[in-house]
C-alpha positions as CSV (number, residue, x, y, z in Angstrom):
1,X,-258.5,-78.9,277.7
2,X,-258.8,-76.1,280.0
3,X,-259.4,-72.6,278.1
4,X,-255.9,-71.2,278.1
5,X,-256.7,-67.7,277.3
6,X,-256.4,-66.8,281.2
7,X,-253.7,-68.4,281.4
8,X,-252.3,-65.8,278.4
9,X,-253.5,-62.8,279.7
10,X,-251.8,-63.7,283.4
11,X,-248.6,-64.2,281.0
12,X,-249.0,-60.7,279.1
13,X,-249.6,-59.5,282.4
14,X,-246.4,-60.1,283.9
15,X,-244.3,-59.5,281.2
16,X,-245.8,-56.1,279.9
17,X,-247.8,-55.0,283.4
18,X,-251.5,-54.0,283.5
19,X,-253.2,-53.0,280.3
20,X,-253.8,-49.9,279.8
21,X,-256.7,-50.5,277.6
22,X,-258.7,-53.4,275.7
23,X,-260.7,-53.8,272.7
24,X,-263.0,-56.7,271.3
25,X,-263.5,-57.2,267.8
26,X,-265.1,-60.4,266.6
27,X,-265.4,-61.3,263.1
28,X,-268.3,-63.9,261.6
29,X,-267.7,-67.3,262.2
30,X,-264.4,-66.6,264.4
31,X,-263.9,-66.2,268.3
32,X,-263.5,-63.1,269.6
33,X,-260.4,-61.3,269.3
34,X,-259.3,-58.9,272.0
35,X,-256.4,-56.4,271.9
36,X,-254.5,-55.0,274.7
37,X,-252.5,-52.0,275.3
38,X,-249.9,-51.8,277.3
39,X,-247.9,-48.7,277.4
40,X,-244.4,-48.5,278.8
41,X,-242.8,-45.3,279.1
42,X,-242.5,-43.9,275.2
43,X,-243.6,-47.4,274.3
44,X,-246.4,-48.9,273.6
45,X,-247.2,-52.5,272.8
46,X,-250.3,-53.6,271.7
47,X,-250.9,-57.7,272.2
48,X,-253.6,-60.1,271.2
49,X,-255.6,-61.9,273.2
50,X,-257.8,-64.9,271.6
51,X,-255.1,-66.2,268.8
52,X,-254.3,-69.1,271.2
53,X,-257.6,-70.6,272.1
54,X,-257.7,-73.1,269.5
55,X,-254.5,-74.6,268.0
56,X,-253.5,-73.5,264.3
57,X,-254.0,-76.5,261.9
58,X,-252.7,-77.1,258.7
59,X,-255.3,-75.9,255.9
60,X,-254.9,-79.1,254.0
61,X,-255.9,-81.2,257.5
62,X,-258.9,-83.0,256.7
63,X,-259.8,-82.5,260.3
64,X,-258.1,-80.2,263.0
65,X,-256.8,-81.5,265.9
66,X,-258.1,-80.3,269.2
67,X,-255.2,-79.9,271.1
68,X,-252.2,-80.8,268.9
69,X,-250.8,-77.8,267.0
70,X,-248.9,-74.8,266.9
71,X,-250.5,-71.3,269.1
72,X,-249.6,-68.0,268.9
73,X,-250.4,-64.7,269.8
74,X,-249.0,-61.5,268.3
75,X,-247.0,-58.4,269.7
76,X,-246.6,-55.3,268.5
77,X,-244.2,-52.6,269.9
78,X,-244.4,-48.7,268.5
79,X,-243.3,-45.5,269.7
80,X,-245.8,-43.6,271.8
81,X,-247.1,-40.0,270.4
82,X,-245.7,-40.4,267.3
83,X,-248.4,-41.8,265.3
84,X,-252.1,-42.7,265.7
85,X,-251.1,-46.1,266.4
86,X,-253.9,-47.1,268.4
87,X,-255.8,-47.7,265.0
88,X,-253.8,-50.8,264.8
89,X,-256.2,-52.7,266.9
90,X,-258.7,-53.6,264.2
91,X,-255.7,-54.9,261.8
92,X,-254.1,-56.7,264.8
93,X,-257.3,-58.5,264.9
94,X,-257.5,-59.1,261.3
95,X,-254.3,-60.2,261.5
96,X,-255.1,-63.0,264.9
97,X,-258.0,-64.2,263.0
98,X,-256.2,-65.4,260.0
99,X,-255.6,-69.0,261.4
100,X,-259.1,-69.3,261.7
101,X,-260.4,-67.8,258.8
102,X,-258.0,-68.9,255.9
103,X,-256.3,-71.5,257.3
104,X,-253.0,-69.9,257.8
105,X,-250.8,-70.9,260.4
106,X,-248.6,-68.4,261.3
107,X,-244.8,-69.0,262.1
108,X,-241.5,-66.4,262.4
109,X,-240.2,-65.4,259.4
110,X,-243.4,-65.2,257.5
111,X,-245.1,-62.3,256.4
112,X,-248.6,-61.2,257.4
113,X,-250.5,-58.5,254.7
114,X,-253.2,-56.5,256.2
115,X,-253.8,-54.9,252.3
116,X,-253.6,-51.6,253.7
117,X,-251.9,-48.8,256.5
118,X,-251.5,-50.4,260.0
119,X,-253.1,-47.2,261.2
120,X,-253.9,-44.0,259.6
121,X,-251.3,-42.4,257.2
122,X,-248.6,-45.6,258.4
123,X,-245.7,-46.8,255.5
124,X,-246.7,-50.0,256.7
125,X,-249.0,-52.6,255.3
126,X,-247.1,-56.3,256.3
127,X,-245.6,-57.4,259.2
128,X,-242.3,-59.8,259.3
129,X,-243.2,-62.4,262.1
130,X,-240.3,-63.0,264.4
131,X,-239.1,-65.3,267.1
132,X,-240.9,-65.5,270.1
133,X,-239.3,-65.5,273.7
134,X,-237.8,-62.6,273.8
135,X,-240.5,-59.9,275.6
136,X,-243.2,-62.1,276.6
137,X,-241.9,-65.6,277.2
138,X,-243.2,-68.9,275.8
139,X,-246.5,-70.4,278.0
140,X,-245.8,-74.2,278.4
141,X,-249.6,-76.0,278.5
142,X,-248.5,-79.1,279.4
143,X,-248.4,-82.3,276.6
144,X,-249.6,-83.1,274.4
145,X,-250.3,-79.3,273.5
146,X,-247.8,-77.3,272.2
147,X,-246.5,-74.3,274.1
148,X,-248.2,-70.8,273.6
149,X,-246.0,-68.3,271.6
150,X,-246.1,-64.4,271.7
151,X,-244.8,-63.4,268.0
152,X,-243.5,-59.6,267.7
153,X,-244.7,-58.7,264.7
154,X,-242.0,-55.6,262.6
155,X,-244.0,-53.7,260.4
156,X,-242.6,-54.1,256.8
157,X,-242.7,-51.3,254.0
158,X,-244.0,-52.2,250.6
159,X,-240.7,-52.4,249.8
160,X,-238.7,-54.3,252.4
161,X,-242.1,-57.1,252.2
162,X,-241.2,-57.7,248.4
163,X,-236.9,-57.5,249.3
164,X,-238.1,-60.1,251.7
165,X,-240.1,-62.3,249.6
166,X,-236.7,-62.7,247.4
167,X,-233.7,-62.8,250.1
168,X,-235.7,-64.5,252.9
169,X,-236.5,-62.7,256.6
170,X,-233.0,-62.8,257.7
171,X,-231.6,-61.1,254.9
172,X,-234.1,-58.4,255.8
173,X,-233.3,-59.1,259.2
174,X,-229.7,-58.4,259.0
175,X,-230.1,-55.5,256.6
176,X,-232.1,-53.4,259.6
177,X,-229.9,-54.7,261.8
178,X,-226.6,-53.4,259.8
179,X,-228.5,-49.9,259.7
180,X,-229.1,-49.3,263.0
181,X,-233.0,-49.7,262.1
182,X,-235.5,-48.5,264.6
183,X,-238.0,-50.8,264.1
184,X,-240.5,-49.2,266.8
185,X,-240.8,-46.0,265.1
186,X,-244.1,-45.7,263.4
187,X,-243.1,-43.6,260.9
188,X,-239.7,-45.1,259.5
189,X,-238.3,-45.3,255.9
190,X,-237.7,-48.0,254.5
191,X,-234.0,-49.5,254.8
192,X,-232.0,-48.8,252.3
193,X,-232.0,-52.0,250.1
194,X,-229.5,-51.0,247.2
């Protein structure tokens, strides 16, 4: 199959513009990892690039399938100025190379741990995965490969990520949601969960 990561970046391209920066991390024994910024008025979004070049397989497989199999790359949308937020790309990375490195196969509604702050000083360790094809629409690669998917990914307090693990990602979903929750804002509170 053709290497679809140009195909990716020419679909980040024209949903979110030109990056405004890149950066390439590569962890041993993965493929390379690259992040892009894009920054949109007082937002910025920051997506990978790399996730997708090989399908995700499930970690029980005995072997992984070429072509068949979910891909994904992730998106993640702050408030500019706010934070330091641009430390994100190394956990974004972390976070893309999972499939590879532990097997994991990463769908909405999970949750992604990064075991520490998304950048300096953030509330944030996890991430609640959500639905693609909202921002950046679903890439169709033609059969018998499955589509490309660009995941925002809602940074989670400690607290919402274990209110999740009990009532499920809609629950939490709905709560920020029924509080008017600005989930771009990199320097939140939790939602109250009372």
């Amino acid at each position: 199959m053709a290497d679809v990561l140009p195909l990716v970046e020419a679909r980040l391209r024209t949903a979110l513009g030109e990056p405004d920066a890149r950066a390439a991390v590569t962890f041993l024994g993965t493929d390379r990892i690259e992040v892009l910024r894009f920054t949109d008025g007082d937002v910025v979004r920051y997506a990978t690039l790399g996730m997708s070049a090989q399908p995700m397989s499930d970690p029980t497989a005995v072997l992984a399938d070429p072509v068949k199999g979910p891909r994904a790359e992730l998106v993640l949308s702050v408030r500019h100025g706010v934070a330091d937020t641009d430390k994100v790309l190394r956990p974004l990375a972390v976070l893309a190379a999972s499939p590879q490195v532990e097997g994991v196969v990463v769908a909405p509604g999970g949750s992604l741990d990064v075991g520490g702050p998304l950048w300096p000083g953030a509330p944030f360790t996890s991430v609640l995965v959500a639905e693609s094809g909202g921002l950046v629409e679903d890439l169709e690669l033609g059969s018998p490969a499955d589509p490309v998917r660009f995941l925002p990914l809602l940074p989670m307090t400690a607290n919402e990520a274990a209110w999740k693990r009990v009532h499920g990602a809609q629950a939490l979903q709905e709560r920020w949601l029924t509080h008017g929750t600005d989930l771009r804002d990199p320097a939140r509170r939790s939602v109250p969960l009372g």
